[in-house]
N, C-alpha and C positions, 0 to 999 in steps of 0.2 A: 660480500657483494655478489648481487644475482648477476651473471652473462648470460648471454642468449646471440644474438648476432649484434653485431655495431649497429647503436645507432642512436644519429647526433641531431639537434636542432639547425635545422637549418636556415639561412634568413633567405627575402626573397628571390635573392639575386642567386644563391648557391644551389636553390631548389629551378629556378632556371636554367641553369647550367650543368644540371646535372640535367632536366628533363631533355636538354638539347644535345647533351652527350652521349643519353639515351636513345634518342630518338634517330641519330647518325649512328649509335652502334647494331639498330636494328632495323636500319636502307635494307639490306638486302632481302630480310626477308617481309619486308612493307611492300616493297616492291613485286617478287614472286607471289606471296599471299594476298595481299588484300588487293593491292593495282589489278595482280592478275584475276580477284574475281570482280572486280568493277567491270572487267573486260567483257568478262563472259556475263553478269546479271544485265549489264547495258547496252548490249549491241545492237539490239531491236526494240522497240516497243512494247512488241506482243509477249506476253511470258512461254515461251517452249519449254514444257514441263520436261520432259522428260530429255531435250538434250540441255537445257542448264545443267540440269541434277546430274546427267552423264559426266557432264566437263567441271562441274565445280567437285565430284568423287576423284576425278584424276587430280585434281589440282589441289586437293586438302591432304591427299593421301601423299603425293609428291612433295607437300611442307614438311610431312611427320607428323601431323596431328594424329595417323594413328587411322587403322581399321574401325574400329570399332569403336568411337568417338565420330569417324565419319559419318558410318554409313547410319546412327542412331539419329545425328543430326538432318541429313538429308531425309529418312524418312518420317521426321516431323516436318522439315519443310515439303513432299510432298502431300504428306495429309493435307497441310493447313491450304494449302495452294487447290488440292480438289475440294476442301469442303469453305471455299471461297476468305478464308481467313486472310488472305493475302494476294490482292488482285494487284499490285503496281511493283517495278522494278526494285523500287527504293524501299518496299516494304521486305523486299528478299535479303537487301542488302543487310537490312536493321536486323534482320532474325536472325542471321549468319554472324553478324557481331555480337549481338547478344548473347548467342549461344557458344560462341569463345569466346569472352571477354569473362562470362557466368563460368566457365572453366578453367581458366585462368587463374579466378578469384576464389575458386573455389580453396575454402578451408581446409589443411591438411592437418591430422592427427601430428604434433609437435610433445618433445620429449620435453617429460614435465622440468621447470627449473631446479638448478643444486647449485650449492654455495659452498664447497667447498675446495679451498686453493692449493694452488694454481688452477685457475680452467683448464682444463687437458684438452685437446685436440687430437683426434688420431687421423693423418689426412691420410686416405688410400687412391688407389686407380692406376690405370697402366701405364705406360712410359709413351710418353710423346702428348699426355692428357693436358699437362701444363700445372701438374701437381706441386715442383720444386718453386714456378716461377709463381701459381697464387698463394704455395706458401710464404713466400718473398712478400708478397701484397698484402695478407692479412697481419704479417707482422709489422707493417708498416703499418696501416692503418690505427693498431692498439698504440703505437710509437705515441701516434697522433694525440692520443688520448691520455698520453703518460703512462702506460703500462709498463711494467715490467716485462720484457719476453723472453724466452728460452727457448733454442730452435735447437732441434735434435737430429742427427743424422741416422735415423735408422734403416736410409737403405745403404745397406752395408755392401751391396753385390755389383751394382753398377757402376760404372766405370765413372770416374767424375762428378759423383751424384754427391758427395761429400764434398769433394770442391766449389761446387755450386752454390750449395746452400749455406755454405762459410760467406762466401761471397755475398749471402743476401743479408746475413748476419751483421755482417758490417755495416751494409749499406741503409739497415734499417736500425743501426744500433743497439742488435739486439744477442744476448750471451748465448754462446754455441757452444755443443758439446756432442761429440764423436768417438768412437776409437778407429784401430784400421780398418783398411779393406779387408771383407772377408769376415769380420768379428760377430758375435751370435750378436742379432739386433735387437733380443729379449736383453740383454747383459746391458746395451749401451739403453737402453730404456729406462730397466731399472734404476741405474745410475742417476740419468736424468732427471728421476720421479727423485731422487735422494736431495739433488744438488738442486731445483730449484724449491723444495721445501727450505732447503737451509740458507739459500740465499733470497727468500723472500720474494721470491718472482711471482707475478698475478697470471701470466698465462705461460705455458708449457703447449706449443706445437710439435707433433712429433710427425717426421717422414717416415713414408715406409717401404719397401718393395715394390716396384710395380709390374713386375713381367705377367706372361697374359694369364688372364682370370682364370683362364681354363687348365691352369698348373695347381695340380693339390696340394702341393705343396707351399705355393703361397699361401693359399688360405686359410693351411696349419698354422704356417708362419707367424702373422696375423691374427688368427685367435689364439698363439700363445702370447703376441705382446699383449692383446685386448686382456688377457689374465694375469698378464703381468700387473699391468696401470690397474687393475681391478684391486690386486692383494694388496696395493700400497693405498691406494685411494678408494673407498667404499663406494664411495658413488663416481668413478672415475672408468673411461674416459668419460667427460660431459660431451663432447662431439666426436662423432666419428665420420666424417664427410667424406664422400668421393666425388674424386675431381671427373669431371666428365666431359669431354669435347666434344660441342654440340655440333661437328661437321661428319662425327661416325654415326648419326641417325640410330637405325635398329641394331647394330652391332654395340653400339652404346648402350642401348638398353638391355641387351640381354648383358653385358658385365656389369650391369646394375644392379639387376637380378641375381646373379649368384656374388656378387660383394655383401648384397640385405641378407643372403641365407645365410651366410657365413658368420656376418655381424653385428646385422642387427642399426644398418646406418641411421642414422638422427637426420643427415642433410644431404644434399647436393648442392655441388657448386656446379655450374655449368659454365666452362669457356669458352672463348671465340665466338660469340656467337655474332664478332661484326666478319665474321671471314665465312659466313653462310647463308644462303635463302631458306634455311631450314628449323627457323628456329621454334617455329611449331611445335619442334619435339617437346618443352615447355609444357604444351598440354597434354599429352601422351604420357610424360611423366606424372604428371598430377593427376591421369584417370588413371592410369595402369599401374603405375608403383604403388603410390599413396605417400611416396618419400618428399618429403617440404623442399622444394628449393629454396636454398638462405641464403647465395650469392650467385649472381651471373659475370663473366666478365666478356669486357665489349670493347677492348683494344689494352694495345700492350702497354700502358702508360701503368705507372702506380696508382695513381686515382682513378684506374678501370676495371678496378673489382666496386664493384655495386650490393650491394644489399639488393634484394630480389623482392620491389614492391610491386604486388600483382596488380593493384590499381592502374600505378603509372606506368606498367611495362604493357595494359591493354592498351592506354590510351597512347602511348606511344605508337604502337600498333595501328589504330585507327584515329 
């Protein structure tokens, strides 16, 4: 059986209620982004070329959409404005959604499907990202579906980080497997790769370290589990996601960028992003990485990790 990210039928009422849970987990940056450029394309009348384009550059750049996503946008919208393409308020407003919602939806290079079990997960990212609690989420979700899950303690170094994740174990009904603090986290992997071939488990999430990007030795660390789940499983890990907390903007991004050199991520989860106005970074990741986002999460419930549909997170948006 093929995995890829969750994803269920939904009837109309669930598709509902998720659009509207979407749509409150993403107030704040509806509010800073798009309200804020209603403000400034509708204050007058008259189009002011060049102080719109002034105040709508502070105000995209201050979402996270990103340098260079802005200022490519702004100077199509003033071409199109001098060479009369766009004479009215509302036709500003249209091009500006266009042109991030076409960014948003843009297609990202997705790692081809593999079928062979457990689906492995190798979730990374730094400590405070919210990596322990979406792995808590995502094994609840497979629950849902009647998965098998095996959750793995491999961050061996931090303090409680193995209590934690026992703790989600339970609460998702799903088999856990550790050793102590301290233990090589290649050792407790391997293991893990052994015990849920033989107990028949469909997915294998593994934790991992997360102290800051900029230690090389994490990143050793890390590309020796990545070799480890390699030698046991050929086509393994199938995911190797980093949790990413969408309230550290550009400091998010650059431990993006040296997690992809390292390993080569397949996804992004992005959290929190009902606890920011900045969730623009969304598109900055999709022009500057090229890494797919395949969940966002938009509050702390279990049912607030989301599947990351770019359609309905534009139209949320606007």
């Amino acid at each position: 059986m093929q995995f890829a990210v969750i994803i269920s039928v939904m009837t109309t009422q669930q598709k509902n209620g998720y659009l509207s849970s979407l749509k409150k987990g993403l107030s704040k940056t509806k509010s800073a982004l798009v309200d804020g450029m209603d403000k400034i394309i509708f204050r007058s009348k008259k189009i002011d070329e060049n102080l719109i384009i002034e105040e709508l550059e502070e105000l995209l750049i201050s979402a996270d959409l990103g340098v260079k996503f802005t200022l490519q946008v702004l100077n199509d919208l003033r071409k199109d404005i001098k060479e009369k393409k766009i004479k009215e308020n509302q036709e500003i407003r249209d091009f500006l959604k266009e042109k991030i919602t076409g960014m948003i939806m843009k297609k990202n290079t997705e790692m081809p499907g593999r079928n062979d079990a457990p689906h492995t997960f190798m979730v990374v990212g730094v400590n405070g990202s919210g990596k322990t609690t979406t792995i808590g989420k995502l094994a609840y979700q497979y629950s849902l579906e009647n998965k098998k899950v095996l959750l793995v303690a491999g961050d061996t170094f931090r303090a409680a980080a193995i209590e934690q994740l026992k703790i989600w174990a339970e609460r998702t009904h799903s088999d856990f497997i550790s050793h102590q603090d301290g233990a090589d986290p290649s050792a407790v992997v391997f293991d893990s790769m052994k015990a849920a071939k033989a107990r028949g488990k469909d997915v294998l999430i593994i934790d991992t370290a997360g102290r800051l990007h900029t230690n090389t030795n994490l990143m050793e660390q890390l590309k020796k589990i990545k070799r480890v789940i390699y030698k046991e499983m050929k086509d393994g890990p199938h995911e190797i996601l980093l949790i990413m907390d969408a309230t550290t903007g550009q400091n998010g991004l650059s431990q993006a960028k040296m997690f992809h050199e390292a390993l080569h991520l397949t996804g992004i989860v992005l959290t929190k992003l009902d606890g920011t106005s900045k969730g623009g970074i969304v598109v900055q990741i999709i022009d500057e990485l090229k890494i797919p986002v395949k969940y966002i999460g938009i509050g702390e419930g279990l049912e607030d990790l989301k599947v990351f549909n770019p359609e309905e997170f534009a139209n949320a948006l606007f």
